[in-house]
LUMSELUM-742672 format. One record per residue (C-alpha): x, y, z; residue number from 1. Coordinates in steps of 0.5 Angstrom, whole numbers, plus 500, padded with zeros to 3 digits. Example, Ala and Ser with C-alpha at 12.3 -4.5 7.8 and 13.67 -1.06 7.14 Angstrom:
BEGIN
<node px="525" py="491" pz="516" num="1"/>
<node px="527" py="498" pz="514" num="2"/>
//
This chain:
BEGIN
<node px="429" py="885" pz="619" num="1"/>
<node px="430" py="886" pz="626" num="2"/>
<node px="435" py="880" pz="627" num="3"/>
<node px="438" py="883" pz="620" num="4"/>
<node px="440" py="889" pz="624" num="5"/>
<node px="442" py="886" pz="631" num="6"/>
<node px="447" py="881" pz="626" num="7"/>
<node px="449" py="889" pz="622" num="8"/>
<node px="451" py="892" pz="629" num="9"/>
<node px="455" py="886" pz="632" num="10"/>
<node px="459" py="886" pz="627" num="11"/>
<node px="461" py="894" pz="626" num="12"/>
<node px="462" py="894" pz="634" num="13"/>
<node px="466" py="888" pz="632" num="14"/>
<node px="470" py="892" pz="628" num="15"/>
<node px="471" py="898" pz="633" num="16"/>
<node px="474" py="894" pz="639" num="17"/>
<node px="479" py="890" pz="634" num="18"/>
<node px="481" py="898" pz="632" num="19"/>
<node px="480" py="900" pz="639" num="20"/>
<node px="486" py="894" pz="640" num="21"/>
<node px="490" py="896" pz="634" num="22"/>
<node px="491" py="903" pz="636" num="23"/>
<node px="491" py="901" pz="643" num="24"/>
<node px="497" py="897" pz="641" num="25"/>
<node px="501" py="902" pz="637" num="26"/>
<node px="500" py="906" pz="643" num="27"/>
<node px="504" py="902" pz="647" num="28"/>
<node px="509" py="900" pz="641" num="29"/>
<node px="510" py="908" pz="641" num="30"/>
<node px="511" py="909" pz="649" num="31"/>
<node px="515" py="904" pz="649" num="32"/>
<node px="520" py="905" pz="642" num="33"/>
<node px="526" py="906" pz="646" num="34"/>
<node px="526" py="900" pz="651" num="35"/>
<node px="532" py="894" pz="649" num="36"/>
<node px="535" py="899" pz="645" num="37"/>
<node px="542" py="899" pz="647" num="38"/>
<node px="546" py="906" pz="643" num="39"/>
<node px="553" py="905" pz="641" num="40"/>
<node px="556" py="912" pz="642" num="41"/>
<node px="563" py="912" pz="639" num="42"/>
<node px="569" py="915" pz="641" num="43"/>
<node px="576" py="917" pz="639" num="44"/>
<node px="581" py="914" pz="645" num="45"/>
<node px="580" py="915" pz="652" num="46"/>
<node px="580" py="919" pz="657" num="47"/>
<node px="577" py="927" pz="656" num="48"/>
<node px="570" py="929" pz="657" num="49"/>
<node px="566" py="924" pz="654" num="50"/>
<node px="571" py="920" pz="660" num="51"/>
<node px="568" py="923" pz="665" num="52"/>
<node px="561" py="921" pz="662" num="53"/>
<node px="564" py="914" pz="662" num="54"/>
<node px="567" py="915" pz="669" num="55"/>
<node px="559" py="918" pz="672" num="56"/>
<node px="554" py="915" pz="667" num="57"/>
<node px="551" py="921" pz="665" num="58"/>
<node px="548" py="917" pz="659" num="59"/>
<node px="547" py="912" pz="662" num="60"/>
<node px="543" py="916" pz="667" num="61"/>
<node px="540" py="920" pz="661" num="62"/>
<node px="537" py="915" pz="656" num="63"/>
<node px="535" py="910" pz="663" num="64"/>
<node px="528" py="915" pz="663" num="65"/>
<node px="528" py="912" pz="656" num="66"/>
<node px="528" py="905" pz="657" num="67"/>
<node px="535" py="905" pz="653" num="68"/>
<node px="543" py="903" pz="655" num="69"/>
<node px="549" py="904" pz="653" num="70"/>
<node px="556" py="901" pz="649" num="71"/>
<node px="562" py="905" pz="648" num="72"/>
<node px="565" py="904" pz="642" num="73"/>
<node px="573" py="906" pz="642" num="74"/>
<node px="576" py="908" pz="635" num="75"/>
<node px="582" py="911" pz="633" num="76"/>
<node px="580" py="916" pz="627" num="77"/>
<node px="574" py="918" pz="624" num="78"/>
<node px="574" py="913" pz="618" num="79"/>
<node px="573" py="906" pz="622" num="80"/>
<node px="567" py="909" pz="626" num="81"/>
<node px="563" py="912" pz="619" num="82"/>
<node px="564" py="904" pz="617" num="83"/>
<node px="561" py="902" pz="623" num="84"/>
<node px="556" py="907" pz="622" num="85"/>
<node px="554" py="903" pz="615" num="86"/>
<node px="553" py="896" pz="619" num="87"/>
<node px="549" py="900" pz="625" num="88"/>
<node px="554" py="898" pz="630" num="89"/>
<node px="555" py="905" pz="632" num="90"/>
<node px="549" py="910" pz="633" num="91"/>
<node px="553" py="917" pz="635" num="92"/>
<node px="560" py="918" pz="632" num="93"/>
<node px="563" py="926" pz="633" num="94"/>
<node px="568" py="927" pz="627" num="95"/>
<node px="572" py="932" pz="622" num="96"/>
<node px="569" py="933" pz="616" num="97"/>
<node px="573" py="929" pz="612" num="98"/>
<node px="569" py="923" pz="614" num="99"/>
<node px="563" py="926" pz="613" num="100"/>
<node px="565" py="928" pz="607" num="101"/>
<node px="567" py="920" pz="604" num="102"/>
<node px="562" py="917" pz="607" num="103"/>
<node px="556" py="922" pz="604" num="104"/>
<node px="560" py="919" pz="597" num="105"/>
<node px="559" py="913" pz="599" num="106"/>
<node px="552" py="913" pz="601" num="107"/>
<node px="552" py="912" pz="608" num="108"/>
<node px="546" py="913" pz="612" num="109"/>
<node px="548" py="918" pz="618" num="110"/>
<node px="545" py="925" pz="619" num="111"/>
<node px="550" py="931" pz="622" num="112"/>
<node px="547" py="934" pz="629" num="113"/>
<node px="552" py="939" pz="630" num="114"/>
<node px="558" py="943" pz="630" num="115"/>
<node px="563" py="940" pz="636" num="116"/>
<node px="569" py="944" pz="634" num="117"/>
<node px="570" py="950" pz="630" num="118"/>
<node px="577" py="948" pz="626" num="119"/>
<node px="582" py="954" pz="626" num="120"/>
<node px="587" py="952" pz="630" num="121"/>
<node px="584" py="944" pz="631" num="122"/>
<node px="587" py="941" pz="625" num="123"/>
<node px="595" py="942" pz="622" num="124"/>
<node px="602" py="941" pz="620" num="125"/>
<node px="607" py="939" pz="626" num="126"/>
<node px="615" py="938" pz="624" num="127"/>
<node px="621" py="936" pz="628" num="128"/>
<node px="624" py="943" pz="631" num="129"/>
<node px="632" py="941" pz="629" num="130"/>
<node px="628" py="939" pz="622" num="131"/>
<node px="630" py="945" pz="618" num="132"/>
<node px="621" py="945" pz="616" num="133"/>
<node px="619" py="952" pz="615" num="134"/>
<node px="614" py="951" pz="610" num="135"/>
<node px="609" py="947" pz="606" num="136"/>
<node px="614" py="948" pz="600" num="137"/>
<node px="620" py="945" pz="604" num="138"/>
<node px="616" py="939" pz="605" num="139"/>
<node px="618" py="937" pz="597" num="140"/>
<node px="621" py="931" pz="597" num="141"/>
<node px="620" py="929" pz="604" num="142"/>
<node px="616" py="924" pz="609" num="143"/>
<node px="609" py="926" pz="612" num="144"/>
<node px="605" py="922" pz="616" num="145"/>
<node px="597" py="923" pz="616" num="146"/>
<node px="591" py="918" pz="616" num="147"/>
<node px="589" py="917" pz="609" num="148"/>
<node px="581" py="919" pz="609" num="149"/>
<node px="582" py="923" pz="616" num="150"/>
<node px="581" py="931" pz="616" num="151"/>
<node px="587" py="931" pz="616" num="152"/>
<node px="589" py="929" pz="611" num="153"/>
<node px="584" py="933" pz="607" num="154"/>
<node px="587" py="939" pz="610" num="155"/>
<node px="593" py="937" pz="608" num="156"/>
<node px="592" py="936" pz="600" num="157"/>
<node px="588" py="943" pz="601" num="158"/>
<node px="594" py="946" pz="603" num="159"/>
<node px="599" py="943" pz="599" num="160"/>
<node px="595" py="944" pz="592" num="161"/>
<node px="593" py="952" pz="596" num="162"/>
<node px="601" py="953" pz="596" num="163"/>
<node px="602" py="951" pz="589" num="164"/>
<node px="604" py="944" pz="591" num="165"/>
<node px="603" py="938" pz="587" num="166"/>
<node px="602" py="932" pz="592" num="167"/>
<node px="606" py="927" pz="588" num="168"/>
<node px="612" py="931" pz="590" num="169"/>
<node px="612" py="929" pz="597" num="170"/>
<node px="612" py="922" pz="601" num="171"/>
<node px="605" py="921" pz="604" num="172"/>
<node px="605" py="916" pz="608" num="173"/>
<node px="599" py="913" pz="611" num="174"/>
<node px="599" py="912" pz="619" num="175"/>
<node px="595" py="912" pz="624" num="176"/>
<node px="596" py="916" pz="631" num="177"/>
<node px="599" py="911" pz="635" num="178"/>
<node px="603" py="909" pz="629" num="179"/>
<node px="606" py="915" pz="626" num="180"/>
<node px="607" py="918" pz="633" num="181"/>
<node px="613" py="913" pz="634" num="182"/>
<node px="615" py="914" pz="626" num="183"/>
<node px="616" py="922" pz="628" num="184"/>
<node px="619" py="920" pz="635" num="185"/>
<node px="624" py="916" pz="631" num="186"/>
<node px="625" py="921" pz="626" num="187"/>
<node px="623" py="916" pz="621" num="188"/>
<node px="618" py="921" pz="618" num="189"/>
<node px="619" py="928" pz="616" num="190"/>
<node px="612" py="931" pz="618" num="191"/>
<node px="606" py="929" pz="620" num="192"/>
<node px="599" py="932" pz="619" num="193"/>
<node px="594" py="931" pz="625" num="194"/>
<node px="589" py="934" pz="630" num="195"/>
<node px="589" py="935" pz="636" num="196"/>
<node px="593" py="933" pz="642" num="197"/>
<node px="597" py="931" pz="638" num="198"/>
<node px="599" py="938" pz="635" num="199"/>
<node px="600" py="941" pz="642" num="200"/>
<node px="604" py="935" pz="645" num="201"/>
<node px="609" py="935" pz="640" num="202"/>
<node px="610" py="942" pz="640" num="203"/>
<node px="609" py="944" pz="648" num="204"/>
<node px="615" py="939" pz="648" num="205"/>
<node px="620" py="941" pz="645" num="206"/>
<node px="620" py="936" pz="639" num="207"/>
<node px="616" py="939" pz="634" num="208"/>
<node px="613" py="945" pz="631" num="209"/>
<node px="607" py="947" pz="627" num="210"/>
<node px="609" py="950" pz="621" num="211"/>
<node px="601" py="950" pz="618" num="212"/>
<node px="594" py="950" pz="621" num="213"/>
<node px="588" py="953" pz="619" num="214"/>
<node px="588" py="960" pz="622" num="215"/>
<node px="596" py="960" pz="618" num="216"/>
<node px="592" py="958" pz="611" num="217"/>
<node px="585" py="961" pz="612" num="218"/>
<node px="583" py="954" pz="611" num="219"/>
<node px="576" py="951" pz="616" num="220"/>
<node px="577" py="943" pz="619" num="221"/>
<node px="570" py="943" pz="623" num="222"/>
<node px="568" py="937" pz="627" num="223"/>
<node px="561" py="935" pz="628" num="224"/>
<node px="556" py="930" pz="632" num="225"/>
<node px="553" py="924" pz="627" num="226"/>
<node px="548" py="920" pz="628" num="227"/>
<node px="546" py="914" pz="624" num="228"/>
<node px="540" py="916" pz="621" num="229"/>
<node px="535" py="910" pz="622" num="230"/>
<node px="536" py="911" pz="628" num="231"/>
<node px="535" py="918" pz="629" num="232"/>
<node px="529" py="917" pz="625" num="233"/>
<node px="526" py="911" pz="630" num="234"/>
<node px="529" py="916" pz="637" num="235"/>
<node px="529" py="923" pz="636" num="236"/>
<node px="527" py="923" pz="643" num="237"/>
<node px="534" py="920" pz="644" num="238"/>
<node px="538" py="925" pz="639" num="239"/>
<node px="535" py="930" pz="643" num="240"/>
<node px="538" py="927" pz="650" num="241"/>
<node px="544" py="925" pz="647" num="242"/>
<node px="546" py="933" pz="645" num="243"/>
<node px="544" py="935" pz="652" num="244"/>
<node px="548" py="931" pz="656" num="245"/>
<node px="553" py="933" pz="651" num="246"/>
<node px="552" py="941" pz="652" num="247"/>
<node px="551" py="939" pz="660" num="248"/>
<node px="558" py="936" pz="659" num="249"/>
<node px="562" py="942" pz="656" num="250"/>
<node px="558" py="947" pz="661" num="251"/>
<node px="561" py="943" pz="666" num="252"/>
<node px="567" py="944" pz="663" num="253"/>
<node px="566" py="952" pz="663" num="254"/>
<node px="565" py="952" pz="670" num="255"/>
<node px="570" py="947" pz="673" num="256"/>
<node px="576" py="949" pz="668" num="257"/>
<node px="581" py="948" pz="673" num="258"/>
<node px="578" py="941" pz="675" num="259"/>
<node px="578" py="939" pz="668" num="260"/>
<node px="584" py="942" pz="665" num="261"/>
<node px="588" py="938" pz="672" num="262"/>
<node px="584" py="931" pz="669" num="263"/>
<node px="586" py="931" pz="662" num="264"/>
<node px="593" py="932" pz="664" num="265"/>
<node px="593" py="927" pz="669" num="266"/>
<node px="589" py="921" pz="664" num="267"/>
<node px="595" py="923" pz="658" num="268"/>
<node px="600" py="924" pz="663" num="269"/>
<node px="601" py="930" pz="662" num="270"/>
<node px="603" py="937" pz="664" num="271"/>
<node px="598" py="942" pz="666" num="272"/>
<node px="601" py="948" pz="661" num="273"/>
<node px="600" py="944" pz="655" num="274"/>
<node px="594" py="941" pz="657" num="275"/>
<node px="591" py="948" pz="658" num="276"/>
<node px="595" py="948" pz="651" num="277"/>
<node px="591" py="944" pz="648" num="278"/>
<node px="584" py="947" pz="650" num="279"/>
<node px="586" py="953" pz="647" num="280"/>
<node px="587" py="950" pz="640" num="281"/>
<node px="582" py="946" pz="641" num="282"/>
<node px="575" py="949" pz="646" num="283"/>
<node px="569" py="943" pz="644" num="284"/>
<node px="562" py="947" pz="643" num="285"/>
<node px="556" py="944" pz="642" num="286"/>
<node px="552" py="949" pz="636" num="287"/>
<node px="548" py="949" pz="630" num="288"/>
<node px="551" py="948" pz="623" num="289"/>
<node px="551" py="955" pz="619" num="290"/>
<node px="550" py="956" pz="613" num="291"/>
<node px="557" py="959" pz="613" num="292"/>
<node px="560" py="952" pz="616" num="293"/>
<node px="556" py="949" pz="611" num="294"/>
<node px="558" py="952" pz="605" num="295"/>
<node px="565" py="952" pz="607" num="296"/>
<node px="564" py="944" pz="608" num="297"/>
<node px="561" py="945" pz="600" num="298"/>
<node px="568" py="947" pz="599" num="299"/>
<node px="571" py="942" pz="601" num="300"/>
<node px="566" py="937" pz="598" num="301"/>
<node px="568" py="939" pz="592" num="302"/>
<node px="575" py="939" pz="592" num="303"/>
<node px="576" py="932" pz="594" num="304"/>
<node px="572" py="930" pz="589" num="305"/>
<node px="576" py="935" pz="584" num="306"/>
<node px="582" py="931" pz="586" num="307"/>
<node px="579" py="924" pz="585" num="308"/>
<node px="579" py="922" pz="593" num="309"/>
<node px="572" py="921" pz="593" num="310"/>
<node px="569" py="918" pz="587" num="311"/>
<node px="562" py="923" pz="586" num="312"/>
<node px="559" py="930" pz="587" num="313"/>
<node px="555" py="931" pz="593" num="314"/>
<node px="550" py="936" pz="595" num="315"/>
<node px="553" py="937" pz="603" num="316"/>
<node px="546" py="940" pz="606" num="317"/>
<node px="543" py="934" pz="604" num="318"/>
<node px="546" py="930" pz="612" num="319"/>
<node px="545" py="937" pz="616" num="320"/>
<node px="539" py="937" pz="620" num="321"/>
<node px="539" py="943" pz="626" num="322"/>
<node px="533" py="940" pz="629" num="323"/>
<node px="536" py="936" pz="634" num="324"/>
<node px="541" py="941" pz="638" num="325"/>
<node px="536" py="947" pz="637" num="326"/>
<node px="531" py="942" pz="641" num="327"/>
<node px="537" py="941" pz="646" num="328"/>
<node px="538" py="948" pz="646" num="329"/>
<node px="531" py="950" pz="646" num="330"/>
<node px="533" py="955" pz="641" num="331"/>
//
């Protein structure tokens, strides 16, 4: 019997040391969860703020306490970066809500983090100046240029069909920004529907005029930070990271607007004035989502399936998630 119970507390000791390792070594799993990660953060051309985090190494720094690296991924539009998103070879892509929307339709795993840009005056209509354009109504039977799946071009359709115009009436061409750049310096498209610089660096210039935006037609074409869920998921720590260095950034830029003003200019070739320009178009915040906002995006979910650009309806609040800025923020 003696022996019986010597063999009996063997065994559950036994058993209590192969736990004891077990959680010892998903401690260690955990502690460790973001060594060897490389995050992929994407952005829309060079240069700008995240330029400057490039050039100083801020999330290089930030993610280093955790054991991660960094990839910069450059895109020229929103469109491209959700389909990285979809084969996880991007982590954090900022971009309009007409992306955002395409990609919740087709079942893209990505999560909305915040608010980056308040879209009144970001997004609009530009046309040569010596064209004769005053309106939405005159661009009937002309050229347009805008990147199909773009916010700009969701602000186009919604500004047409709120005018009374029907689509099919103009010539909607598909470009992207290098691209319809040159087609509006050549004159070889009538309009061109686009965000900001481009906006502002073909008016200030003398070259074009904005005929609408969303201040002029009561229409929202906010910006937000993505992440791909998955990863949000496996780092929190890491998304939490990522908004505070970004919120660090725009207060740079608060405190040092000469100094940054002088340094966009100077990446784009630029003058100054329409730099500052620009900035006052198109001032990046770092914010929750409202429920405003969010209604708003509802809106807009509901419009482009209505017309057939996206092919099922869809419940916007179900990517946005506040926890992460509020976490940066320490709201």
């Amino acid at each position: 019997m003696r022996k019986q119970v010597t063999i009996l507390a063997l065994f559950l000791a036994l058993i209590v040391f192969i736990i004891g390792c077990a959680q010892d070594d998903t401690t260690s799993k955990d502690s460790q969860a973001s060594e060897d990660v490389v995050v992929k953060i994407g952005v829309q051309g060079s240069g700008g703020l995240f330029g400057k985090a490039q050039e100083e190494k801020l999330f290089e720094k930030a993610f280093a306490k955790y054991g991660a690296t960094v990839e910069w991924v450059e895109f020229q539009s929103g469109p491209p970066m959700t389909e990285a998103i979809a084969s996880n070879k991007l982590d954090f892509a900022g971009l309009g809500n007409m992306p955002i929307i395409a990609a919740q339709a087709a079942g893209i795993p990505f999560t909305v983090i915040s608010q980056v840009l308040e879209g009144k005056k970001n997004v609009g209509v530009v046309v040569n100046s010596a064209s004769g354009i005053t309106s939405l109504h005159d661009l009937v039977g002309k050229k347009v240029a805008v990147g199909k799946g773009t916010n700009a071009y969701d602000f186009l359709l919604r500004g047409l069909f709120k005018e009374g115009i029907d689509p099919e009436k103009l010539e909607i061409i598909n470009l992207n920004p290098d691209e319809a750049q040159a087609a509006f310096d050549a004159k070889s498209v009538d309009a061109w529907a686009v965000w900001e610089p481009y906006l502002t660096i073909n008016t200030l210039s003398g070259k074009g005029t904005i005929i609408a935006d969303g201040e002029k037609l009561n229409l929202l074409s906010p910006s937000y930070q993505i992440v791909r869920t998955s990863f949000a998921e496996k780092h929190p720590d890491l998304v939490v990271a990522f908004l505070q260095t970004y919120d660090e950034l725009l207060q740079w830029e608060l405190e040092h607007e000469e100094e940054a003003v002088n340094r966009y200019a100077k990446e784009r070739n630029l003058p100054v004035a329409l730099m500052e320009e620009t900035r006052k178009r198109a001032r990046g915040i770092s914010i929750p989502v409202s429920e405003e906002v969010i209604a708003e995006h509802q809106r807009t979910a509901d419009f482009q399936f209505k017309i057939g650009t996206i092919r099922k309806e869809i419940n916007v609040s179900d990517v946005f998630d506040n926890q992460y800025i509020e976490k940066a923020l320490k709201l």
